[in-house]
C-alpha positions in Angstrom: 79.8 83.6 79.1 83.2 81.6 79.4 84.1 78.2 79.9 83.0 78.4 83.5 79.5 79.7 83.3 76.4 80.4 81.3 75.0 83.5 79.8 71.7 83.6 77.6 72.8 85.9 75.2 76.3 84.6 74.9 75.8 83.2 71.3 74.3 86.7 70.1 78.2 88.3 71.3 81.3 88.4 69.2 84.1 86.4 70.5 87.1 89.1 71.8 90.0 89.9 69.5 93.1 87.9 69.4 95.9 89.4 71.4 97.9 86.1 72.1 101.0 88.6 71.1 100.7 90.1 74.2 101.5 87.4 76.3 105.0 86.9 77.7 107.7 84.7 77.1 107.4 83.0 80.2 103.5 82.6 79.8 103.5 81.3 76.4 106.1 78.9 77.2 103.5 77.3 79.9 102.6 73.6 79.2 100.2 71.7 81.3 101.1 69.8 84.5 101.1 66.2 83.5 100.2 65.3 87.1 97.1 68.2 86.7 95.8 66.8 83.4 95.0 63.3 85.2 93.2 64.7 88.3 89.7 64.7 86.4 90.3 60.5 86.5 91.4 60.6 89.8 88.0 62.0 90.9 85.8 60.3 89.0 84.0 57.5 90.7 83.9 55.0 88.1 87.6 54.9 88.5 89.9 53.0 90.9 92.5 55.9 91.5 96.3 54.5 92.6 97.7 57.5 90.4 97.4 60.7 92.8 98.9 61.6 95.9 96.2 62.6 97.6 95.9 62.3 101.1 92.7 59.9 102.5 89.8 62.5 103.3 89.3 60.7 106.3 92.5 61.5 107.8 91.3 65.3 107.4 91.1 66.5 111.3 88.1 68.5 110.3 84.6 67.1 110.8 82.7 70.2 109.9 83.7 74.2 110.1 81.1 76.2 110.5 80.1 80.5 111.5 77.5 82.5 111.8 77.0 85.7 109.9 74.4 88.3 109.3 71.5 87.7 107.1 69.6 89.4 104.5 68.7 92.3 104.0 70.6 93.3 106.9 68.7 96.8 107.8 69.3 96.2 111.7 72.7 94.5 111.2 75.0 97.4 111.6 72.5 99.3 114.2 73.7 99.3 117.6 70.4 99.9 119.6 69.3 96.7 117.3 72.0 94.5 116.5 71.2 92.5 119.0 67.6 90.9 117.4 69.4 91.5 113.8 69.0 87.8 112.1 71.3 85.6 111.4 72.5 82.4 109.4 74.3 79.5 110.2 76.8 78.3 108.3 77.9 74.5 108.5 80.0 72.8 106.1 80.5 68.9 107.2 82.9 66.7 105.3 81.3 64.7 103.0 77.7 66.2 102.3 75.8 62.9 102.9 73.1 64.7 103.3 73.3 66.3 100.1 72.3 70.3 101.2 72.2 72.2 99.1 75.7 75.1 98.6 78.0 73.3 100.2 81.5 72.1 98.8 82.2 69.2 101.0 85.2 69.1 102.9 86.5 66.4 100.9 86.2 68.2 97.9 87.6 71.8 99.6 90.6 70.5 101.6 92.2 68.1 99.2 93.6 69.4 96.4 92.1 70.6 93.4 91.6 72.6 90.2 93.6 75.4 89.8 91.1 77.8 88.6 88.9 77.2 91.8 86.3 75.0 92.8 83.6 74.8 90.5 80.3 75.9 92.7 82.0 79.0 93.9 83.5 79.6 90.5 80.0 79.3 88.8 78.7 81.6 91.7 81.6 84.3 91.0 80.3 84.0 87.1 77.0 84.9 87.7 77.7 87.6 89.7 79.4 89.1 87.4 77.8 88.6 84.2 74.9 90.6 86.7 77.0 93.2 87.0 79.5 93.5 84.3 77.9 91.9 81.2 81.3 91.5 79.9 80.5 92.3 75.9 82.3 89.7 74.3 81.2 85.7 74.8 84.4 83.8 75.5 85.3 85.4 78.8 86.4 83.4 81.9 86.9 83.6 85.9 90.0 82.4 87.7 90.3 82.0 91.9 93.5 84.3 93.0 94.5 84.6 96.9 93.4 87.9 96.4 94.1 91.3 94.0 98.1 91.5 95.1 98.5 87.6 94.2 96.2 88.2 90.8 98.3 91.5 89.7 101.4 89.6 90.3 100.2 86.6 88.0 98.9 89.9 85.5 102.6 90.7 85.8 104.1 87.3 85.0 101.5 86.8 82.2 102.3 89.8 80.4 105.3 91.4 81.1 109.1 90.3 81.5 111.8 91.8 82.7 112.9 95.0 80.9 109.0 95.7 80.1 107.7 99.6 81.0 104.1 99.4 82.4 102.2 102.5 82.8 99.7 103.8 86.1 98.2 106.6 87.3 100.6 109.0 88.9 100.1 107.9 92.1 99.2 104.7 92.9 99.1 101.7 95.4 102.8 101.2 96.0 103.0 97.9 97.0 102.1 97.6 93.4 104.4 99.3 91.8 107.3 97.4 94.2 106.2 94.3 92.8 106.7 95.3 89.2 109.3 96.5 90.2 111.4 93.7 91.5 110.3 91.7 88.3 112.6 94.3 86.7 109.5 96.1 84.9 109.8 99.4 84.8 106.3 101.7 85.8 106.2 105.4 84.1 103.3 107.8 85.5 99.9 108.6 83.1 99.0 112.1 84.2 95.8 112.5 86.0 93.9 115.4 88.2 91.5 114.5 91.3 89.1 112.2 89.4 91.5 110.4 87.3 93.3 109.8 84.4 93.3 112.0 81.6 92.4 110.6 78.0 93.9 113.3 76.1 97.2 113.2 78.0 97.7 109.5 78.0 97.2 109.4 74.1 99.5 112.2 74.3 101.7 110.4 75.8 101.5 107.1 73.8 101.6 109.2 70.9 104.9 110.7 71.3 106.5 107.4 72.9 110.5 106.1 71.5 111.2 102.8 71.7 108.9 100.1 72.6 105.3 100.5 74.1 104.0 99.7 77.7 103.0 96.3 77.9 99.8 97.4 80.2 98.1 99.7 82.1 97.8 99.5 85.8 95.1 101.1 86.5 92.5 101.7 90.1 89.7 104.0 88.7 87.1 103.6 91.6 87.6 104.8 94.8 91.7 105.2 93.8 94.3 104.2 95.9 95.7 106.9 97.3 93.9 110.0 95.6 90.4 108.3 96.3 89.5 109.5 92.9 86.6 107.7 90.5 86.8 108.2 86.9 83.5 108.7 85.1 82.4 106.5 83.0 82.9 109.0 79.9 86.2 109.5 80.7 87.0 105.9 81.3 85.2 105.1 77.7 87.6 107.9 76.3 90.3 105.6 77.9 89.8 102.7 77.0 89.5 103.6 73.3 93.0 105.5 73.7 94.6 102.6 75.0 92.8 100.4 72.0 93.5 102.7 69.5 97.4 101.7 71.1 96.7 98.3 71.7 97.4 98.1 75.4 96.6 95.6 77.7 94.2 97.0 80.7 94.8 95.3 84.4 91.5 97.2 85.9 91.8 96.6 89.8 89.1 97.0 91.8 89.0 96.0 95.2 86.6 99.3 96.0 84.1 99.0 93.2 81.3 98.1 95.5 82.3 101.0 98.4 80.1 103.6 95.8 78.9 106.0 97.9 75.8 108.9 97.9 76.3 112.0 97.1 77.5 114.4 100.0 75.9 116.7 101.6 77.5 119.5 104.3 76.4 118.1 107.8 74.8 115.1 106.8 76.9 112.9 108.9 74.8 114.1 112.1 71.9 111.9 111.1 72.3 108.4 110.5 71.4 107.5 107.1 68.2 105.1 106.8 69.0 101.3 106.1 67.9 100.7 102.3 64.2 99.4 102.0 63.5 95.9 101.4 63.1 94.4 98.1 59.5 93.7 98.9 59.0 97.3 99.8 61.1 98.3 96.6 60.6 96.1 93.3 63.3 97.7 91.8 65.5 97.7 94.5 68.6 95.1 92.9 67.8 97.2 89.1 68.6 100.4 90.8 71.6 100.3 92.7 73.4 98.1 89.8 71.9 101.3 87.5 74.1 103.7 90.0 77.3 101.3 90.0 79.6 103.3 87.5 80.6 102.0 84.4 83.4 99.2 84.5 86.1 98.8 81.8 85.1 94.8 82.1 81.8 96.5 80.8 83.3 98.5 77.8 85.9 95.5 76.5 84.7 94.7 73.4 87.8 93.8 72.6 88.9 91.7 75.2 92.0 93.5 76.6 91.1 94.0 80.0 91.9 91.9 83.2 89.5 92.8 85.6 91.3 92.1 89.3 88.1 91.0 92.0 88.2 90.6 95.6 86.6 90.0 98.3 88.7 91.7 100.4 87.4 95.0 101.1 83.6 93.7 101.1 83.9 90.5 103.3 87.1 90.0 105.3 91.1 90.6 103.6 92.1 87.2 106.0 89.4 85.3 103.4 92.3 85.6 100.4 90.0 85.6 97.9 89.8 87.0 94.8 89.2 86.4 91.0 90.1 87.9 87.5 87.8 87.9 84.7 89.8 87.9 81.1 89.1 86.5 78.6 89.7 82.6 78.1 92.9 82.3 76.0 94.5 84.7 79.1 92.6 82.3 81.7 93.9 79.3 80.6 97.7 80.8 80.8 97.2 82.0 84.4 95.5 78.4 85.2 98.8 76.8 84.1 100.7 79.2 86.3 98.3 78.9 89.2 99.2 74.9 88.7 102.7 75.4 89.7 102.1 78.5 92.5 99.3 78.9 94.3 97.8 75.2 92.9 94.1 76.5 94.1 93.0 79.2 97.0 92.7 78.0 100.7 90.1 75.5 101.1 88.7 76.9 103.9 88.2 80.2 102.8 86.5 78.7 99.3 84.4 76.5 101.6 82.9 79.0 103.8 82.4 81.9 101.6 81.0 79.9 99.2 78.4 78.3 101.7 77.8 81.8 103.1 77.0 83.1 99.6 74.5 80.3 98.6 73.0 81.1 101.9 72.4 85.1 100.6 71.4 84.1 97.1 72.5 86.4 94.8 70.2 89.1 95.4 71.2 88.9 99.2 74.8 89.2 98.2 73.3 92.3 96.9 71.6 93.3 99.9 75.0 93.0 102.1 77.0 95.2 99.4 74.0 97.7 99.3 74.5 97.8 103.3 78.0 98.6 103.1 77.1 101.7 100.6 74.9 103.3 103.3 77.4 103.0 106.1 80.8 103.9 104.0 78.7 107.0 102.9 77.9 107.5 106.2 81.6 107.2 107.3 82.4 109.2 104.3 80.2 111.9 105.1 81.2 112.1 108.9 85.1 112.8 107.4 83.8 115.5 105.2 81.9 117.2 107.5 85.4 117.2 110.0 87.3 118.3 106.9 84.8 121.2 106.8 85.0 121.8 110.8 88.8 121.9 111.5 90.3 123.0 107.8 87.3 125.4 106.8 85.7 127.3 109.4 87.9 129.6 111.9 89.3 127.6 114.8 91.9 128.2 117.6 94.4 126.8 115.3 93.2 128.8 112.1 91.7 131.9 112.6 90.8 132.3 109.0 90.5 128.5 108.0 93.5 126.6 106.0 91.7 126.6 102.3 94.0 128.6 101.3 96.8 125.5 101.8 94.4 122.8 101.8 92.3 121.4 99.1 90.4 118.2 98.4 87.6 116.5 96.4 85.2 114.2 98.0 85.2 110.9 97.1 82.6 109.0 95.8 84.2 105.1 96.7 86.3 103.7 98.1 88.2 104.3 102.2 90.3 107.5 101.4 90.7 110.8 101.1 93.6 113.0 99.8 94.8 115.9 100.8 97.0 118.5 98.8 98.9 121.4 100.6 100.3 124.4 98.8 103.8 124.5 99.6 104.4 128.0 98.4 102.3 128.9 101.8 104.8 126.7 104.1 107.2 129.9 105.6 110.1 127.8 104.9 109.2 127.4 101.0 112.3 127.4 99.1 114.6 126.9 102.0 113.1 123.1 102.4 112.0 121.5 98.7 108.3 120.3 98.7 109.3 116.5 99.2 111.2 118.0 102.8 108.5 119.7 104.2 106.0 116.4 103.5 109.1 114.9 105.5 108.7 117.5 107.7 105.0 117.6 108.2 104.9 113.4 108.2 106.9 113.9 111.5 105.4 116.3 113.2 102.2 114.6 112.1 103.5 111.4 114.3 104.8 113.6 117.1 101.6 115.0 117.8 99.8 111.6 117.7 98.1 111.5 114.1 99.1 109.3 111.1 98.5 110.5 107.6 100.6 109.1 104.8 102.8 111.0 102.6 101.9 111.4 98.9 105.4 110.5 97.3 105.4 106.7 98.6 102.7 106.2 96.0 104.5 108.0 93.0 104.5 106.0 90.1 107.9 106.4 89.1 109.5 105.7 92.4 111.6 103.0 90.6 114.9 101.9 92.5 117.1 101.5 89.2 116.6 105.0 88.5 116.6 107.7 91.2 117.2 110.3 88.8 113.5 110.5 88.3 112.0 114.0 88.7 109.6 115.2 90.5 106.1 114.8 89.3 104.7 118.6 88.1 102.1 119.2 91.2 105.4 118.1 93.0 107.2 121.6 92.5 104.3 123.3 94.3 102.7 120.7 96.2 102.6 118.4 99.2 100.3 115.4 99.3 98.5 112.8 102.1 96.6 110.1 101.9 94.0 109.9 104.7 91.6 107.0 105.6 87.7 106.9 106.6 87.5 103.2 106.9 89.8 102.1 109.8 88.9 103.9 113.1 86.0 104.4 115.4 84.1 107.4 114.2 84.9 109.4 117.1 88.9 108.5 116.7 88.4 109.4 112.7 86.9 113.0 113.8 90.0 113.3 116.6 92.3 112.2 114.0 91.2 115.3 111.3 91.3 117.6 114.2 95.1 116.8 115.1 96.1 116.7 111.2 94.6 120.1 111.2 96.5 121.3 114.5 100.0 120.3 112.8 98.5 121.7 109.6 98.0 124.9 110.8 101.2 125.0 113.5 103.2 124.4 110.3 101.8 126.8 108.1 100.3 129.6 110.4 103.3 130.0 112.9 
């Protein structure tokens, strides 16, 4: 492993390719903070420290903080008949640890300030998770604290791109990404992809054929995509990640859904409650086998070391925790620590504090045992979608005698909180009187009037860059019109209603 961590087999790994040249301007012109450098004497006991201006710990109006949470293994957690004799943990974190416990950063250590890569138990516990999942194939790899996956893909950004600079990402994709290239003056171009993901063969295609200079990086969501809810496989994301080699492009791999993995579907199954996972003890191989299921990451295929792997904990604990990580490898970690000196300086204390006590509490098997929970009910919220989109788009209803499949398609996902629809526009009666991008206009209102909200496709178009509004529509664009839905948000008898009205404009739109 990196700097920050350990890994037994470390020594047996190469160390990952040089690509110093693809850091920008502004990142290589980074020098340390003079005032960061001396920090390590200002908390070293031996030393009288007159030097930092760091406030008095005592004059911290926090004592101790302190929640309680579920604990492992969870199987009555999330059970409503149960819930109520599920177990729990206390978490307590006091402000100087005179007692010495064991996982806890003191208070005096959390809220004054500190190193800008993160504090070092949470930072070490971030490491090993991921060399247990990742097993990043290169030794001198590294973790860094973000805020959270927006703040890391903006430091991505600032590390390897400048103004000018074309990035590329999937055809659609999460926009507020794309707006904060954007206003950096970086321009994004779409890779073509279909309902599972990018395309190898069209992206080399692409890259290939490409005048003038090549995208600095590839922006990329491949599990559980945000909007089209797509997962790549992990053959196709081996074919692109040696495209992208073969080109020598930078990857920024975000993955704030990697964990939401889900079962496979099955028509109706979301009238029985899925059974909560079985117990290590009852299953040996419980840990082995869902990491065997988890599919392949790109962090997992870099043997050369060009990927930035975006973490968060966002989507698995709380988004109000701002916390996140990137794993890179250390040359590109110790540019983003310099720039984290002079931004961020180091995520909220609090939010390092408690997580951190919370996880030491789980272990990292029972870290495990929460994100194994969170499969089984996201499938189960998954399912329960499905089996609506079945009900009110498939089988004849008072609003479609003979269905909708002939406007609607979709493919299930298999991670992540959303599903996508795409509507044939060539069926809409006012096809070629309206253009596709009108009726979604069109169809996103009446959508709203009838008390349902579905987002329209084109806010996440690649290309929907503010310099140029020449761009064309995208190809399926001619044809089609596209919304994102959501399985995560809402009660399960609100997500159910919510599919049912989408249907009822769906049909009123297309039908009447």
């Amino acid at each position: 492993m990196a700097t920050n961590g350990t890994a037994s087999h470390a020594k047996t790994l190469p160390k990952a390719k040089d690509l110093w040249q693809h850091l920008s301007p502004e990142a290589v012109a980074r020098r340390p903070s003079p005032l960061k450098t001396a920090f390590k004497y200002a908390i070293d006991p031996r030393i009288v420290s007159l030097g930092g201006g760091l406030p008095l710990p005592a004059y911290f109006p926090f004592e101790t903080i302190s929640a309680t949470a579920p604990a492992a293994p969870f199987t009555l957690y999330n059970d409503p008949d149960l819930s109520a004799n599920a177990p729990i943990v206390e978490v307590e974190v006091d402000r100087y640890n005179r007692n010495q416990e064991p996982g806890m950063i003191p208070l005096a250590t959390a809220m004054q300030y500190g190193q800008s890569d993160g504090c070092k138990p949470l930072l070490q516990w971030i490491s090993e998770h991921t060399e247990t999942v990742h097993h990043p194939p290169y030794s001198n790899w590294g973790c860094l604290m973000t805020v959270g996956n927006t703040q890391g893909w903006d430091a991505a950004l600032r590390l390897l791109t400048s103004r000018g600079d074309t990035i590329l990402a999937e055809e659609y994709t999460f926009s507020s990404a794309m707006e904060a290239a954007h206003a950096q003056g970086v321009r994004s171009i779409p890779v073509k992809v279909d309902l599972e993901g990018i395309l190898a063969e069209k992206l080399d295609e692409q890259l290939t054929n490409w005048q003038g200079p090549k995208p600095k990086l590839l922006y990329t969501i491949p599990t559980g995509q945000n909007p089209t809810g797509g997962t790549l496989s992990p053959e196709r994301r081996k074919a692109v990640y040696d495209v992208l080699s073969k080109h020598d492009i930078i990857i920024v791999e975000d993955e704030p859904y990697y964990f939401l993995q889900m079962d496979t579907y099955g028509p109706g199954t979301s009238a029985t409650k899925l059974p909560s996972p079985p117990t290590a003890e009852q299953e040996p191989e419980k840990y082995n086998k869902f990491l065997s299921k988890l599919v392949t990451s790109y962090l997992s295929l870099d043997v050369d070391g060009r990927v930035l792997r975006l973490d968060s904990f966002s989507k698995v604990m709380a988004p109000g925790t701002r916390l996140g990580w990137i794993v890179a490898q250390d040359p590109f970690i110790e540019r983003l620590t310099r720039q984290n000196e002079v931004s961020i300086q180091t995520p909220a204390g609090f939010s390092q504090a408690i997580v951190y006590s919370l996880l030491s509490k789980w272990g990292q098997n029972g870290y495990l045992d929460w994100l194994i929970e969170l499969r089984k009910e996201y499938t189960h919220r998954r399912n329960v979608c499905l089996d609506a989109l079945d009900k009110f788009f498939v089988q004849p209803s008072a609003h479609a005698p003979a269905g909708l499949t002939d406007v609607v398609e979709w493919k299930e996902p298999t991670a992540g909180m959303f599903f996508w629809l795409k509507l044939d526009a060539r069926k809409h009666p006012l096809y070629g009187q309206l253009t596709p991008l009108q009726l979604e206009k069109r169809i996103y209102e009446a959508a709203i009037e009838h008390g349902i909200l579905f987002i329209p496709g084109s806010w996440f178009r690649a290309d929907q860059d503010p310099v140029d509004e020449t761009v064309k529509p995208a190809d399926d664009e001619e044809v089609s019109v596209f919304f994102r839905g959501t399985f995560a948000t809402v009660p399960q008898d609100k997500l159910i209603d919510g599919v049912k009205l989408f249907a009822e404009v769906i049909g009123k739109e297309f039908l009447s």
